[in-house]
C-alpha positions as CSV (number, residue, x, y, z in Angstrom):
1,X,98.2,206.5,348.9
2,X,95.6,205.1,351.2
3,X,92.6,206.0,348.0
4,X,95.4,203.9,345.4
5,X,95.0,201.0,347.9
6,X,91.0,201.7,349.1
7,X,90.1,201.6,344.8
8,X,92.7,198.4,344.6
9,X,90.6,196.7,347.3
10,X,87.4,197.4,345.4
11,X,88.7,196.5,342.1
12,X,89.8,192.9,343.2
13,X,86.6,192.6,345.0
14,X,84.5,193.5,341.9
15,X,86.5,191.2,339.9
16,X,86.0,188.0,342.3
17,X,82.0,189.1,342.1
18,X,81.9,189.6,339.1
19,X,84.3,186.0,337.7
20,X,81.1,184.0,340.3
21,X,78.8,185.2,339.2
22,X,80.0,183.9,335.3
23,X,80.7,180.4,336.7
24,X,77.3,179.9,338.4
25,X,76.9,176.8,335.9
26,X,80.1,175.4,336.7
27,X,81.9,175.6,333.7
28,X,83.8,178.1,331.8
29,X,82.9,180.8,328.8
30,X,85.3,179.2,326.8
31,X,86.9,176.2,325.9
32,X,88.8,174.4,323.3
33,X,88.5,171.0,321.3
34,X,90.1,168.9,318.6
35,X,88.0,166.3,316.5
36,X,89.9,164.3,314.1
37,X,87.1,163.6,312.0
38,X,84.1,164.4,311.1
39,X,81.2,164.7,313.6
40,X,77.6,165.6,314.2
41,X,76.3,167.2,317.2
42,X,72.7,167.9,317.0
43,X,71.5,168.5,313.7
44,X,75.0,170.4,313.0
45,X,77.8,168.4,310.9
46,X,81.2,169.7,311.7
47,X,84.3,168.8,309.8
48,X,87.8,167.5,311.3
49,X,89.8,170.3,312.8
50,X,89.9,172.6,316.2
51,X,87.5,175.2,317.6
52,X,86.8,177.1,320.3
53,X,84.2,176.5,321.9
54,X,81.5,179.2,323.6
55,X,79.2,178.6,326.2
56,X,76.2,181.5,326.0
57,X,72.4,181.3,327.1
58,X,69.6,181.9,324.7
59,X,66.9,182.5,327.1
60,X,66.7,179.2,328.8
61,X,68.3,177.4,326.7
62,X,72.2,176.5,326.6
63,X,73.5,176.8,323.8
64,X,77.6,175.8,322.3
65,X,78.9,177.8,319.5
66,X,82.1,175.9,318.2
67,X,84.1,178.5,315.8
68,X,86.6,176.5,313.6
69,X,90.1,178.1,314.5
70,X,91.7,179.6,311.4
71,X,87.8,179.7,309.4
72,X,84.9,182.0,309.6
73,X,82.2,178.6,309.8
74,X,80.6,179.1,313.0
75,X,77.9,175.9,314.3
76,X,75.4,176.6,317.0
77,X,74.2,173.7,319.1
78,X,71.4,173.6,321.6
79,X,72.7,171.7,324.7
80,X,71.2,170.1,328.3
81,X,73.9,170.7,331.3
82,X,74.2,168.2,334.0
83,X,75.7,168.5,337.5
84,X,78.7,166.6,338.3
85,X,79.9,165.3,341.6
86,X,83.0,166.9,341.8
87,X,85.3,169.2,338.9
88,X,86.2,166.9,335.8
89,X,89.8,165.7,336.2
90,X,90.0,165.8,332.4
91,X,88.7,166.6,329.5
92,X,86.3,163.9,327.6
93,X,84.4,163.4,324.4
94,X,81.4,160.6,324.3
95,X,80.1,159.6,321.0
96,X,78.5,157.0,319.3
97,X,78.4,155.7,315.7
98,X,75.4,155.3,313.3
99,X,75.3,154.8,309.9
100,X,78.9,155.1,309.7
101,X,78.7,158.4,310.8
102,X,80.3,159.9,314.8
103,X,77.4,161.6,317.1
104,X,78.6,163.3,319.6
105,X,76.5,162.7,322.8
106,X,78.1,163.9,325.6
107,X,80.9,167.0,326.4
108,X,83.5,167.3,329.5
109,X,85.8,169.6,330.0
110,X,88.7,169.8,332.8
111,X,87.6,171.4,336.0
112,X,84.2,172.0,335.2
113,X,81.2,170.8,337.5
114,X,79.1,170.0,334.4
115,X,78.5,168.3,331.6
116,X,77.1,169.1,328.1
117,X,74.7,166.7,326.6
118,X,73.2,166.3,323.5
């Protein structure tokens, strides 16, 4: 009985270490958005619809990869992450418009201490 509890101990406590350690840039693996229309972020165009959303590294660089739910089209986007003062109380897309057309500039999502910026 007292191993069951000892390797239940050491489980948990590899699990917290491990979960840190996959946070260190403040925000999580995955997410999940919803555009209504069609937007560009970076040189990627993606059409109206959801995805999820995955944060991964490529060396240095961060990069987004949003899979549209319910497709196989897959868009990769190169990203810059910047520090917030405190964990986003909600979730927020900033974009602009040129020539008629939405760019996407900035990505927050709830409870993350970052941003995305493109």
């Amino acid at each position: 009985m007292r191993f069951v509890k000892l390797l239940s101990v050491l489980f948990f406590a590899l699990t917290v270490v491990t979960m840190a350690a996959e946070n260190k840039l403040g925000i999580r693996d995955v997410n999940h958005v919803k555009f209504d229309s069609t937007i560009r972020i970076g040189i990627a165009v993606l059409p109206a619809g959801e995805y999820t959303v995955r944060h991964t590294m490529q060396g240095e660089e961060h990069v987004m990869v949003f899979s549209r739910n319910g497709s196989k089209d897959e868009f990769k986007v190169k990203c810059t992450l910047v520090s917030l003062e405190k964990k986003a109380p909600q979730s927020q897309t900033i974009y602009s418009v040129e020539a008629n057309e939405r760019v996407l500039r900035e990505m927050v999502f709830r409870g993350d201490t970052a941003k995305h910026v493109f």
